[in-house]
Residue frames as a rotation matrix with the C-alpha (Angstrom) as fourth column:
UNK 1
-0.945 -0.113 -0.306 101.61
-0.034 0.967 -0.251 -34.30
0.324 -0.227 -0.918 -149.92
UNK 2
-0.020 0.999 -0.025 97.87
-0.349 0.017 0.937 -35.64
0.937 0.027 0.349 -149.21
UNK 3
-0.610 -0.058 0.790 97.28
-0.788 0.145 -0.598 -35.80
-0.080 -0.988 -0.134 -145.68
UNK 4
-0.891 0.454 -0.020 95.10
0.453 0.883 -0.120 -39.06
-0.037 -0.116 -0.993 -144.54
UNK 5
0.181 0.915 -0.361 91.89
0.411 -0.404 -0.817 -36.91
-0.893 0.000 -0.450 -143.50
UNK 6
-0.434 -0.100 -0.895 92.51
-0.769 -0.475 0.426 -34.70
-0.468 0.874 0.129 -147.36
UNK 7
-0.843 -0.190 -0.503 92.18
-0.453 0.754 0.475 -38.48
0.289 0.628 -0.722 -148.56
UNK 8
-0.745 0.660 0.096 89.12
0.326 0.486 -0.811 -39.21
-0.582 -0.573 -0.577 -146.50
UNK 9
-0.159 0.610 -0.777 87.58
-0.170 -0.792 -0.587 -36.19
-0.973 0.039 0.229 -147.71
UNK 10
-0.359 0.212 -0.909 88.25
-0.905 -0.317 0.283 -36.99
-0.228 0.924 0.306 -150.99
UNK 11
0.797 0.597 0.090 86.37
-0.562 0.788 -0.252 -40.57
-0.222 0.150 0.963 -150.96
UNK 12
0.405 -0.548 -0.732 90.54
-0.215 0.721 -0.659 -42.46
0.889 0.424 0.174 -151.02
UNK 13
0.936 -0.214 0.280 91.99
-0.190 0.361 0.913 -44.43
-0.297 -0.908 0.297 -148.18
UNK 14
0.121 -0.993 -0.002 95.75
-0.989 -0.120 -0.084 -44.90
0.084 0.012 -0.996 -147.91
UNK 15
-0.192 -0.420 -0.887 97.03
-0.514 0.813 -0.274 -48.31
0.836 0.403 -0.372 -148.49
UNK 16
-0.369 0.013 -0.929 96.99
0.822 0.472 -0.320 -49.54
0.434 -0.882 -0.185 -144.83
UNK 17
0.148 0.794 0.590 94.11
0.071 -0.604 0.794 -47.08
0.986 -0.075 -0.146 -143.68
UNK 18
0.842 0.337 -0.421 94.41
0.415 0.092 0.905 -48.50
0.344 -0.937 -0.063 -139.99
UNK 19
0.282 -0.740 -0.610 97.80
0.921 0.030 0.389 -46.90
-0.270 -0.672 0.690 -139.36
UNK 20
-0.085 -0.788 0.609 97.36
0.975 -0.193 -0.113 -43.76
0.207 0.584 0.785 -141.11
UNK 21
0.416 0.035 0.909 96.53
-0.315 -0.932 0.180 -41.48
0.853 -0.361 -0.377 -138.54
UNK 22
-0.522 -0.768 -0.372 98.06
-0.279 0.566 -0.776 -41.56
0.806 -0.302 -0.509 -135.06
UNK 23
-0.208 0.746 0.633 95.35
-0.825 0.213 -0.523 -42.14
-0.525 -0.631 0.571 -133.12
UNK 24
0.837 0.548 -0.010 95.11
-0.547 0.834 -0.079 -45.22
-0.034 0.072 0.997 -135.06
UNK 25
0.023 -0.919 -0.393 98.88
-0.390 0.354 -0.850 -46.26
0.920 0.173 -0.351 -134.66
UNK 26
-0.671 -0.276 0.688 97.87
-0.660 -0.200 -0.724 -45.96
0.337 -0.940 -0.048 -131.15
UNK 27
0.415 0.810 0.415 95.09
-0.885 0.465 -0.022 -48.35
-0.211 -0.358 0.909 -130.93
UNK 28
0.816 -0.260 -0.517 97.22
-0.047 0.860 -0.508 -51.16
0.577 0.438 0.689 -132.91
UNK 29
-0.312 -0.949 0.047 99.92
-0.369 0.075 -0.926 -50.42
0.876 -0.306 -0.374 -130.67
UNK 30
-0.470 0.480 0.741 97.83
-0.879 -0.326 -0.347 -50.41
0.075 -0.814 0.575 -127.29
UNK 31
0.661 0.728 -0.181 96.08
-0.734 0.678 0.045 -53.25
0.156 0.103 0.982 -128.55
UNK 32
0.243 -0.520 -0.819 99.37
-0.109 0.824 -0.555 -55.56
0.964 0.224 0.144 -128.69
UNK 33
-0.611 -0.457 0.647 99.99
-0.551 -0.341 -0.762 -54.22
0.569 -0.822 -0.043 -125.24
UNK 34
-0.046 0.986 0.161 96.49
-0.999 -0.042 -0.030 -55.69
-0.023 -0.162 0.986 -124.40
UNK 35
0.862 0.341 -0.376 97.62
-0.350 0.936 0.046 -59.13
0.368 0.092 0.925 -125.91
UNK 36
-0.224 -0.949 0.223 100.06
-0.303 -0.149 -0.941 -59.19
0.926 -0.278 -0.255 -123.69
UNK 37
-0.745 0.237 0.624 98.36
-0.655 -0.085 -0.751 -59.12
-0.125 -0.968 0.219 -121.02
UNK 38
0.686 0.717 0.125 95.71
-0.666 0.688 -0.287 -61.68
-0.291 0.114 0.950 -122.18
UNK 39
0.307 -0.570 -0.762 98.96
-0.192 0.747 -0.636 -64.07
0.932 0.342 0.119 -122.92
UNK 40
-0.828 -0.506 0.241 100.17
-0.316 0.066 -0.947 -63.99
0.463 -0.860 -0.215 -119.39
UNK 41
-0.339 0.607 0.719 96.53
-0.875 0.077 -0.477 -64.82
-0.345 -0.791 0.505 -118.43
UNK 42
0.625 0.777 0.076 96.25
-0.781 0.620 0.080 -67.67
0.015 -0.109 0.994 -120.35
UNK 43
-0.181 -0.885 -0.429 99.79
-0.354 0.466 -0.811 -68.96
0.918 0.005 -0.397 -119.67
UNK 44
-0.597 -0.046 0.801 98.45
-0.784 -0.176 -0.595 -68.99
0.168 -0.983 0.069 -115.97
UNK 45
0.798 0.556 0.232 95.07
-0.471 0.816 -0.337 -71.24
-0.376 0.160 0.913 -116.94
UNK 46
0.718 0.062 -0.693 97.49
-0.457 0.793 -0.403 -73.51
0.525 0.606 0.598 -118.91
UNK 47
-0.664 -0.691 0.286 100.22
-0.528 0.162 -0.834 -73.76
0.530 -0.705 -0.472 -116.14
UNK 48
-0.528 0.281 0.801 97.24
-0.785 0.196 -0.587 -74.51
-0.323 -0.939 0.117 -113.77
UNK 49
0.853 0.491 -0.177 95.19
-0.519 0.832 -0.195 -77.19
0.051 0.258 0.965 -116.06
UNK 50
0.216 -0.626 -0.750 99.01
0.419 0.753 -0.508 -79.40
0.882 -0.204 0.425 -116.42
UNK 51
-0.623 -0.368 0.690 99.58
-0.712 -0.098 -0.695 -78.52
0.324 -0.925 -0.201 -112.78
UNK 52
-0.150 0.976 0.156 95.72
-0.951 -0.100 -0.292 -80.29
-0.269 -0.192 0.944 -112.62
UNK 53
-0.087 0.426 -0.900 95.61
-0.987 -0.161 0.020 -82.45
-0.136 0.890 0.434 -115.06
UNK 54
-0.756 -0.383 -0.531 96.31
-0.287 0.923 -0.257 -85.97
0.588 -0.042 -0.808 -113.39
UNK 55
-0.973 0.117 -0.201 94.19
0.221 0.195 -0.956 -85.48
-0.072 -0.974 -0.215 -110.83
UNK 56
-0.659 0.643 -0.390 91.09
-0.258 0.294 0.920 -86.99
0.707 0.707 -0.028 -112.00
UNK 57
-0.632 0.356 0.688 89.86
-0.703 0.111 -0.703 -88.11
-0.326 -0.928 0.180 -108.34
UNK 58
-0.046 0.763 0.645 86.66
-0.192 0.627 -0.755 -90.39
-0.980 -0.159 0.117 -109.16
UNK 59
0.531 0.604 -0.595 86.27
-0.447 -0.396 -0.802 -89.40
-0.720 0.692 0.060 -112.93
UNK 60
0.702 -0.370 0.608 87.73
0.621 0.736 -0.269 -90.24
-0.348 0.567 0.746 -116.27
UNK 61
-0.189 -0.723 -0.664 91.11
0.038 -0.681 0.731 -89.24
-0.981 0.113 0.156 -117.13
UNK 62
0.198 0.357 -0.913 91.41
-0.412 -0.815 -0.408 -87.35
-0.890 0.456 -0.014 -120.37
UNK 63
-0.715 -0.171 -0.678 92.09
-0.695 0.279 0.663 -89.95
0.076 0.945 -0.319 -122.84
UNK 64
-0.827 0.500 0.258 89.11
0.364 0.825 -0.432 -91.68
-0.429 -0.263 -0.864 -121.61
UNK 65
0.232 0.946 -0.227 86.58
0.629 -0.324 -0.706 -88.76
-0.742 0.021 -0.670 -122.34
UNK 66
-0.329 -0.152 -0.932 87.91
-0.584 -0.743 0.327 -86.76
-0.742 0.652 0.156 -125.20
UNK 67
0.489 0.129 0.863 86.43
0.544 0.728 -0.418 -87.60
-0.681 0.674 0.286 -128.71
UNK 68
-0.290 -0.251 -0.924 88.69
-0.093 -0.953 0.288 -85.59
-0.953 0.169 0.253 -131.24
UNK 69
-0.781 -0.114 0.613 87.54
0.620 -0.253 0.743 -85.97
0.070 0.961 0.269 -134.30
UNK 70
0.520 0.835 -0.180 84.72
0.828 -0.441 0.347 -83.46
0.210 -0.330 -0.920 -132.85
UNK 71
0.746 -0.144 -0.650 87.60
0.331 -0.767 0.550 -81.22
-0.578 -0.625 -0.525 -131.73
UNK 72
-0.630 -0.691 0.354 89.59
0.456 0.040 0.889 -81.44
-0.629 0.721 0.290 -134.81
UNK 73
0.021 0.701 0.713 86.33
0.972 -0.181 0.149 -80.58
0.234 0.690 -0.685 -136.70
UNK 74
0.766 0.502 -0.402 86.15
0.630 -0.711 0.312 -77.29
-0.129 -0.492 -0.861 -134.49
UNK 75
-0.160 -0.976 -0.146 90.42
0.384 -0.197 0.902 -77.08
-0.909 0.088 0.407 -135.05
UNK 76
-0.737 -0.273 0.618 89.91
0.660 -0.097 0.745 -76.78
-0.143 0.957 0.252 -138.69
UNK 77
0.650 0.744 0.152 86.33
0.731 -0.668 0.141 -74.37
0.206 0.020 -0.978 -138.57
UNK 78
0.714 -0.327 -0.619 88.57
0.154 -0.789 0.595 -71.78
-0.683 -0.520 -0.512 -136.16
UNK 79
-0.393 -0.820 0.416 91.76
0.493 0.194 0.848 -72.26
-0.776 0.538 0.328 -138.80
UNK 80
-0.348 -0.047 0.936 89.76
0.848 0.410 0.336 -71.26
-0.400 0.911 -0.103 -140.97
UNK 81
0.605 0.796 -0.001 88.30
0.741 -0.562 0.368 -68.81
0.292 -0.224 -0.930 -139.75
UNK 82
-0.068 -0.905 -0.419 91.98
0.404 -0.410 0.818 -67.28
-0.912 -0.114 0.393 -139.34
UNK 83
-0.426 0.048 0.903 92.03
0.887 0.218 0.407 -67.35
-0.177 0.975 -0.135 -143.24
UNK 84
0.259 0.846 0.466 88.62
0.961 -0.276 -0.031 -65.86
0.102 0.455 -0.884 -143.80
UNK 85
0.851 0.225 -0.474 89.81
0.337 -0.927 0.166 -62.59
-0.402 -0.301 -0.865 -141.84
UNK 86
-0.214 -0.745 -0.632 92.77
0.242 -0.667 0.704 -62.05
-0.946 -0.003 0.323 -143.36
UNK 87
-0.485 0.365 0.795 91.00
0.847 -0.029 0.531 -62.22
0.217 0.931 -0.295 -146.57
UNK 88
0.279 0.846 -0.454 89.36
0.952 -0.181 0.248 -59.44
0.128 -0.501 -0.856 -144.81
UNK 89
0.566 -0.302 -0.767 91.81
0.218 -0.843 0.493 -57.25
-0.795 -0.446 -0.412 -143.91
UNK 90
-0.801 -0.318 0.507 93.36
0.538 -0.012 0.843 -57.73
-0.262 0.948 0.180 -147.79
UNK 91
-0.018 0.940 0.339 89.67
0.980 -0.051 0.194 -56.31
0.200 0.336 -0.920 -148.55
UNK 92
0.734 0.308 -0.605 90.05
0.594 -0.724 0.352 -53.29
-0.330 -0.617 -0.714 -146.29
UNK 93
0.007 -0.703 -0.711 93.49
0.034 -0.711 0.703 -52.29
-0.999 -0.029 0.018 -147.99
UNK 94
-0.759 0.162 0.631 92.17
0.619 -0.123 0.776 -52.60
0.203 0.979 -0.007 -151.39
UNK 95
-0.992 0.036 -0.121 89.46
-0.017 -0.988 -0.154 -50.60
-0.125 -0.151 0.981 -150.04
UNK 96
-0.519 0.612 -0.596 86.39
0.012 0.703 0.711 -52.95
0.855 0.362 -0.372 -150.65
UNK 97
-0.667 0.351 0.657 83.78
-0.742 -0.390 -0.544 -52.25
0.065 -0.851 0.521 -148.22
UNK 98
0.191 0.982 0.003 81.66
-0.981 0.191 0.036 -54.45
0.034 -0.010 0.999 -149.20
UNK 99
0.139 -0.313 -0.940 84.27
-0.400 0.850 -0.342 -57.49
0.906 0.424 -0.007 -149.55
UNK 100
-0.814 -0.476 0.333 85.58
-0.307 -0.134 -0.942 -56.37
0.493 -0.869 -0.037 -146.34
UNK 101
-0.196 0.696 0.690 81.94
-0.980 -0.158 -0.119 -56.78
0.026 -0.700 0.714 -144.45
UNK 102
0.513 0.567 -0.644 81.36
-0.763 0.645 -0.039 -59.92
0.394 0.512 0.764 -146.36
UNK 103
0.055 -0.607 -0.793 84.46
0.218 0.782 -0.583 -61.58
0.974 -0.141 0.176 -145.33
UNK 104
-0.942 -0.246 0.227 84.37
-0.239 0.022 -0.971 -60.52
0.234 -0.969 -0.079 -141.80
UNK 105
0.212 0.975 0.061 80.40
-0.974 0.216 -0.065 -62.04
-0.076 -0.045 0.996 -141.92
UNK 106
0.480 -0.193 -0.856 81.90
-0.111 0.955 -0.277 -65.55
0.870 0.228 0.437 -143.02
UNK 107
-0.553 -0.750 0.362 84.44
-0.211 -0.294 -0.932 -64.71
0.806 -0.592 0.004 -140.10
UNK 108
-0.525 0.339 0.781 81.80
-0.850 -0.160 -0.502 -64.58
-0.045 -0.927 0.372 -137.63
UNK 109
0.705 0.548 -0.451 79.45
-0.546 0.825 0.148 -67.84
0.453 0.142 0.880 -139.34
UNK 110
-0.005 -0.719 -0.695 82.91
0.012 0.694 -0.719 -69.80
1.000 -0.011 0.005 -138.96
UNK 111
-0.641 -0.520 0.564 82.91
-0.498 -0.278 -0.822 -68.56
0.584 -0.808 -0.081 -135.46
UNK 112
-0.054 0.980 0.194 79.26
-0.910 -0.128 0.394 -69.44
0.411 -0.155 0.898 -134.49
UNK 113
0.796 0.567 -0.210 79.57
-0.534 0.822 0.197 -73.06
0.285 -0.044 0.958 -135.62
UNK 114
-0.381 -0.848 -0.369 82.98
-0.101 0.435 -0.895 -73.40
0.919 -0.304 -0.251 -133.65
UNK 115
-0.426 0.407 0.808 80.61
-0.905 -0.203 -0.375 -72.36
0.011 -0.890 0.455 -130.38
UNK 116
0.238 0.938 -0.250 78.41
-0.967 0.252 0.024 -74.72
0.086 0.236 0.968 -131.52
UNK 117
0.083 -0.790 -0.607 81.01
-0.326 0.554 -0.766 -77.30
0.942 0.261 -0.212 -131.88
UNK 118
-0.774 -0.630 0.065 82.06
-0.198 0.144 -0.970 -76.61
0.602 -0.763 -0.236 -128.29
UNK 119
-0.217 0.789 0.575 78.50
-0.974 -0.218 -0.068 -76.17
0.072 -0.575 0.815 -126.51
UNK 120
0.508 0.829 -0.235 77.69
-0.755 0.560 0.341 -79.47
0.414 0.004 0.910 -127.96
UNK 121
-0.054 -0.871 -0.488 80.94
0.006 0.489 -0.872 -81.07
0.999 -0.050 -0.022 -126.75
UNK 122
-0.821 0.009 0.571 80.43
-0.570 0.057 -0.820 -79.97
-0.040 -0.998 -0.042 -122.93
UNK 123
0.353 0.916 0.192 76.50
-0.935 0.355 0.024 -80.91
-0.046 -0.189 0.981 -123.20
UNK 124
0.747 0.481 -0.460 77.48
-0.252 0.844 0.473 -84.18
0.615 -0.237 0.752 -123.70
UNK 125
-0.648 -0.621 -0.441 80.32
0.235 0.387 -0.892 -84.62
0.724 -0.682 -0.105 -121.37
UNK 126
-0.850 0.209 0.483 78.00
-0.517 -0.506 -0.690 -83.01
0.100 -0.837 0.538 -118.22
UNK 127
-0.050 0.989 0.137 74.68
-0.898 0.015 -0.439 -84.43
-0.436 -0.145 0.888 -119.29
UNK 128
0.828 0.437 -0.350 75.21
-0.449 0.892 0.052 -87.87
0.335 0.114 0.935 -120.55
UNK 129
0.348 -0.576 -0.739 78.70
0.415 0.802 -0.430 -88.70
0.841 -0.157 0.518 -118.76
UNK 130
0.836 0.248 0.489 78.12
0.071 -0.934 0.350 -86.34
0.543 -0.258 -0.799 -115.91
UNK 131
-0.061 -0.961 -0.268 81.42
0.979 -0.111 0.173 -84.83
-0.196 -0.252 0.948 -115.67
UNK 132
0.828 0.496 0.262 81.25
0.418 -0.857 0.301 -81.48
0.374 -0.140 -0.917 -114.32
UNK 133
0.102 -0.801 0.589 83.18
-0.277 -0.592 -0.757 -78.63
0.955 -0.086 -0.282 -113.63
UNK 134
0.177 -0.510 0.842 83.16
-0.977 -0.193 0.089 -79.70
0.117 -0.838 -0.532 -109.89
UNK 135
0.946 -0.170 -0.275 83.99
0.071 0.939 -0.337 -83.85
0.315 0.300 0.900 -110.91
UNK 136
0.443 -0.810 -0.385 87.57
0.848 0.239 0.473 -83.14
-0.291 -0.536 0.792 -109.94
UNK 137
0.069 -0.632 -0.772 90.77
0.069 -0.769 0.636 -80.80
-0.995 -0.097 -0.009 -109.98
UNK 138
-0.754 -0.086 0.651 91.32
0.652 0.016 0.758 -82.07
-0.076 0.996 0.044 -113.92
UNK 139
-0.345 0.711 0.613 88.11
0.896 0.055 0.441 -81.04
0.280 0.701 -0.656 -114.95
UNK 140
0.725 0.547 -0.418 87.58
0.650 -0.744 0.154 -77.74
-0.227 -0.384 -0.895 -113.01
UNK 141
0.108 -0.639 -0.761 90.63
0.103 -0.754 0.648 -76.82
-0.989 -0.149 -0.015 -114.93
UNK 142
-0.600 0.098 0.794 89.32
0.665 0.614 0.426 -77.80
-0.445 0.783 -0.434 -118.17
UNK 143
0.382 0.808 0.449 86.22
0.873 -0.475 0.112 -76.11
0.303 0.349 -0.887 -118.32
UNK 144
0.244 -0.621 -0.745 88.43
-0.101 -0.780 0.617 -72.91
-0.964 -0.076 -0.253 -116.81
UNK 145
-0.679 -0.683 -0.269 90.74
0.057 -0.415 0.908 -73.05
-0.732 0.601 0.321 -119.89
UNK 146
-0.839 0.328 0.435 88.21
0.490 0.107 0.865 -73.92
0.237 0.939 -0.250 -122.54
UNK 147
0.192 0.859 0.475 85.65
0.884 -0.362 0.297 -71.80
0.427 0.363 -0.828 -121.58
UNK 148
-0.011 -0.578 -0.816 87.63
0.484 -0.717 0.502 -69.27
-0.875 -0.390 0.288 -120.41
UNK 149
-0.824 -0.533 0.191 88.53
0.155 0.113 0.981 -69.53
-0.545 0.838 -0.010 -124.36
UNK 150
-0.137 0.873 0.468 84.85
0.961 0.003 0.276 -70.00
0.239 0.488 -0.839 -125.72
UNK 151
0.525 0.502 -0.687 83.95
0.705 -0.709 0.020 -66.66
-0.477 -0.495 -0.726 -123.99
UNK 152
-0.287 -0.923 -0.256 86.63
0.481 -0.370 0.795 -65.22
-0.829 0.105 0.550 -125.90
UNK 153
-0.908 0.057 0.415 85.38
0.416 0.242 0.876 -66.47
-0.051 0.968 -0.244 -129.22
UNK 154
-0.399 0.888 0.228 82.12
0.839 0.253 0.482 -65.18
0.370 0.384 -0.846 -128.48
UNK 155
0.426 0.372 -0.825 82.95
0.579 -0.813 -0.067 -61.83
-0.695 -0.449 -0.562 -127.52
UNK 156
-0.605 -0.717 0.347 84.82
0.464 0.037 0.885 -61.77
-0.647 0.696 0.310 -130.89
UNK 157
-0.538 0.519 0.664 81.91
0.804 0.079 0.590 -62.76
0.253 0.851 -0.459 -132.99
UNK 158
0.572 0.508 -0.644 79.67
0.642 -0.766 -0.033 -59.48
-0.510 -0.395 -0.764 -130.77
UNK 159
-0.260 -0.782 -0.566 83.03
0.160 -0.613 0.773 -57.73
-0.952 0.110 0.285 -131.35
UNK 160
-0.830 -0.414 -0.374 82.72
-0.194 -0.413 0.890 -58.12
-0.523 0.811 0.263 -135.14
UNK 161
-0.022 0.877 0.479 79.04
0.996 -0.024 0.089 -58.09
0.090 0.479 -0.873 -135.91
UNK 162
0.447 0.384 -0.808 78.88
0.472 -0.868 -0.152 -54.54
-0.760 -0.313 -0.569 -134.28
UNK 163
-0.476 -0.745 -0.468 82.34
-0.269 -0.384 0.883 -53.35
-0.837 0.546 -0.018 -136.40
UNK 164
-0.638 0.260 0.724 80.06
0.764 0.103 0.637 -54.90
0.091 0.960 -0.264 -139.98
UNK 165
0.307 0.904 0.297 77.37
0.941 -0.335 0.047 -52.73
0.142 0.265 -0.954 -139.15
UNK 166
0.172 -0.752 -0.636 79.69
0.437 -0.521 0.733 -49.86
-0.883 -0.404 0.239 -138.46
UNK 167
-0.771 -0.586 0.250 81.05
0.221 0.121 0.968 -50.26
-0.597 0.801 0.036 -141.76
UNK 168
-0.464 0.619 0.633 77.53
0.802 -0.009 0.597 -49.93
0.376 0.785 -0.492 -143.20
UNK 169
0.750 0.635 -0.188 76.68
0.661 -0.701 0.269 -46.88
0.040 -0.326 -0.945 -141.00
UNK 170
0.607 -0.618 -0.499 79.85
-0.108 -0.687 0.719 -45.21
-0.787 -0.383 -0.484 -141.03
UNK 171
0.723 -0.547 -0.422 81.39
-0.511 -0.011 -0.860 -46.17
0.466 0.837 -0.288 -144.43
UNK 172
0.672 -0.730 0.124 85.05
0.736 0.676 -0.011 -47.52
-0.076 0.098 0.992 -144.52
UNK 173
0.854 -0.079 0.514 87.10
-0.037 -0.995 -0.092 -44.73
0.518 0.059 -0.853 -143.34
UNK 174
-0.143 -0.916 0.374 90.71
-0.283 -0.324 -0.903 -43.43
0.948 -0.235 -0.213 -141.36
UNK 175
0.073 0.510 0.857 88.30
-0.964 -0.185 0.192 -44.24
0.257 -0.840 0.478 -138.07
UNK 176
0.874 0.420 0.244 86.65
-0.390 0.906 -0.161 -47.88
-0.289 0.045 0.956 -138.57
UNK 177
0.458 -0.594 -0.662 89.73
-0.334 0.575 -0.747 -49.10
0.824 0.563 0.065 -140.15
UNK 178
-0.562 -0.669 0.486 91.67
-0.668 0.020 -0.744 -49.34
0.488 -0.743 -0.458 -137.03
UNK 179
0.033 0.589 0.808 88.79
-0.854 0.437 -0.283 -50.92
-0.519 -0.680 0.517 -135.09
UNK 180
0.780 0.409 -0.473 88.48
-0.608 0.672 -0.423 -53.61
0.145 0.618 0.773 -137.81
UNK 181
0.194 -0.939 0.284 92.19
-0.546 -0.344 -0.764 -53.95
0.815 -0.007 -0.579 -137.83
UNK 182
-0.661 -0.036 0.749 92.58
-0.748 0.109 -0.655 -54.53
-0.058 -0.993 -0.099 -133.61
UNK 183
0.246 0.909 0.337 89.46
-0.820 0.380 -0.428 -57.05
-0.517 -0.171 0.839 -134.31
UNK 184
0.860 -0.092 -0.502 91.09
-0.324 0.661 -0.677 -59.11
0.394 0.745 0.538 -136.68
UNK 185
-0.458 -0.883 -0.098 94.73
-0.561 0.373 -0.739 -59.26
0.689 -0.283 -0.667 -134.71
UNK 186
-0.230 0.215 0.949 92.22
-0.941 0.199 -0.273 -60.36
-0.248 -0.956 0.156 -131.61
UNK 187
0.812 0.582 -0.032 90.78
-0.550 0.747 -0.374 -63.22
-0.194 0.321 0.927 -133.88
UNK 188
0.396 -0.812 -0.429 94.09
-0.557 0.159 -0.815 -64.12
0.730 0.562 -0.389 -134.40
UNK 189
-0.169 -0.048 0.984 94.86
-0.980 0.111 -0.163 -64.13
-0.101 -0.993 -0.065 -130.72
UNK 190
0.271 0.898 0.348 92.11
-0.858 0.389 -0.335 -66.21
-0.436 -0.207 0.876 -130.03
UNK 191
0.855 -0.035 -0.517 93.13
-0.285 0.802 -0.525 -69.16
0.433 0.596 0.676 -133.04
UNK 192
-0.154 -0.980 0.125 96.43
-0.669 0.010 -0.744 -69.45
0.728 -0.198 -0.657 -131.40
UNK 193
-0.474 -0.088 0.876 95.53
-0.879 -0.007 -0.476 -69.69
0.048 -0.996 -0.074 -128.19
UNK 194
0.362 0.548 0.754 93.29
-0.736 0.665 -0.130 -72.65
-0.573 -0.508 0.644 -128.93
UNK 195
0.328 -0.428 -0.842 95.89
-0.528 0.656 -0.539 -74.45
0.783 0.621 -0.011 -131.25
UNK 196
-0.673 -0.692 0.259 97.88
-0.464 0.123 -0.877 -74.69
0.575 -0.711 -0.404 -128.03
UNK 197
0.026 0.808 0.589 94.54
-0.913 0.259 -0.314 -75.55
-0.406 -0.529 0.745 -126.26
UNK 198
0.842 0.468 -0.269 94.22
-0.538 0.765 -0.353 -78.86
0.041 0.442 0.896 -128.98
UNK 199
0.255 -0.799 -0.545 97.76
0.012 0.566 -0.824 -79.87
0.967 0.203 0.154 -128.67
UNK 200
-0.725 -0.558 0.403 98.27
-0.547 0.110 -0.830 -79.44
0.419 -0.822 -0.385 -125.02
UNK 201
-0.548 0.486 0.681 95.07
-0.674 0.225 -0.703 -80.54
-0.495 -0.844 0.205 -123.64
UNK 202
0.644 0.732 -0.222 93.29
-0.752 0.554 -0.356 -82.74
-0.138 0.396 0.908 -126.17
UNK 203
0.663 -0.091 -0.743 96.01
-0.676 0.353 -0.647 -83.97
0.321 0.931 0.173 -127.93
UNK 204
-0.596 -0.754 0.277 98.69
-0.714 0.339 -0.613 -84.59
0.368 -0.562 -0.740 -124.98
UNK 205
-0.392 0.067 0.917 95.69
-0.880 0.263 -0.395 -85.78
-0.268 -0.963 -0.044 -123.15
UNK 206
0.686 0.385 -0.617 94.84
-0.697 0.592 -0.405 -88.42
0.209 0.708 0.674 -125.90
UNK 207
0.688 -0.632 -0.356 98.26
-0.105 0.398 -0.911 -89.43
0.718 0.665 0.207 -125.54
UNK 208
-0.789 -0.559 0.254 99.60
-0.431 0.209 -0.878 -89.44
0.437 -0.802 -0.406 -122.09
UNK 209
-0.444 0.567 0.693 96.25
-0.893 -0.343 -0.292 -89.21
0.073 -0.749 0.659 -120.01
C-alpha cells in the first residue's frame, strides 16, 4: 500500500489530500471545534442586536435607514464567493495547483468588493445621515454584529492570499492541503453567518422595524 508521504515523494496526492495524514485529520477536526466556538459568539451578538433592536432612542429605526438593494448586491458577491471556493477545493482534489490558486484568487476579489460593498454602506450611514455606533442601543448593536462580521471577511481574504502564495512557494502537497481545506470551511462559516445577518437584521428590519 502507498503511504501519503511515498505519494508526496512521488509528485501524487491522494484524492482528498487534506485528510490524508493525521496531523491533517487533526486540523479539520480542531478547526470544526473552532467553529463552534465562533457560533456561540455570534449567537450572543445576534441575541444582543434583537434584544437591541427597537431601541432606536433619537435615530432612525431600521426600515428607515437600510437600502437593500446595496445589501443584496453584497448577498449575492459573498454567495458567490461560496461557489468560487468550492470550485477550489474540487481543484485541490483533482490536484490542479494552479486552478486551485486561481480559484481561491477570484475567492478573495469576490471578497474585497463585498468589503467594499460594506465600507461604503457605513460611510454613508455615519457621514451623510450621521448615525453612529454611539446614536443608540440599535445601532451600537449593528455595527457590533456587522462589523464584528466584516473583520471576519477580511481576515479571510489575509487568510487566503498568504495560503496562494504558499501554494506557489511550497507546491500543493499532504501539508498546504489541510490549511487550504480549514480556509475554505472558514469562508463558508463566514457566508452563513451573514445570510442570517441579511435575513435577521436587514430583512426583518425592512419588515418589522
Amino acid at each position: 500500500m502507498t503511504t501519503p508521504h511515498a505519494q508526496q515523494a512521488s509528485g501524487a496526492l491522494p484524492h482528498e489530500p487534506e485528510k490524508a495524514t493525521l496531523e491533517g485529520r487533526n486540523k479539520v477536526l480542531g478547526f470544526w471545534l473552532f467553529l463552534g466556538g465562533e457560533a456561540v459568539l455570534f449567537g450572543t451578538l445576534f441575541a444582543t442586536f434583537l434584544t437591541l433592536r427597537n431601541q432606536v432612542a433619537d435615530g432612525p429605526s431600521a426600515s428607515e435607514l437600510f437600502s437593500l438593494p446595496i445589501t443584496a448586491a453584497a448577498t449575492f458577491i459573498l454567495l458567490i464567493s461560496s461557489l468560487t471556493s468550492v470550485f477550489a477545493i474540487q481543484a485541490m482534489h483533482r490536484g490542479n495547483r494552479t486552478s486551485l490558486a486561481r480559484w481561491l484568487g477570484i475567492t478573495v476579489v469576490l471578497g474585497l468588493a463585498f468589503l467594499v460593498l460594506e465600507i461604503y454602506e457605513f460611510t454613508e450611514y455615519i457621514v451623510h445621515d450621521d448615525y453612529g455606533m454611539t446614536t443608540s442601543a440599535f445601532s451600537s448593536a449593528f455595527y457590533t454584529l456587522v462589523g464584528f462580521h466584516g473583520a471576519h471577511v477580511l481576515f479571510g481574504i489575509l487568510w487566503i492570499s498568504i495560503l496562494i502564495g504558499q501554494l506557489f512557494k511550497k507546491g500543493l502537497t499532504v501539508v498546504t492541503a489541510p490549511k487550504v481545506y480549514v480556509s475554505a470551511m472558514y469562508w463558508h462559516f463566514i457566508d452563513v453567518v451573514w445570510v442570517f445577518i441579511f435575513t435577521v437584521v436587514y430583512l426583518l428590519g425592512k419588515v418589522v422595524g
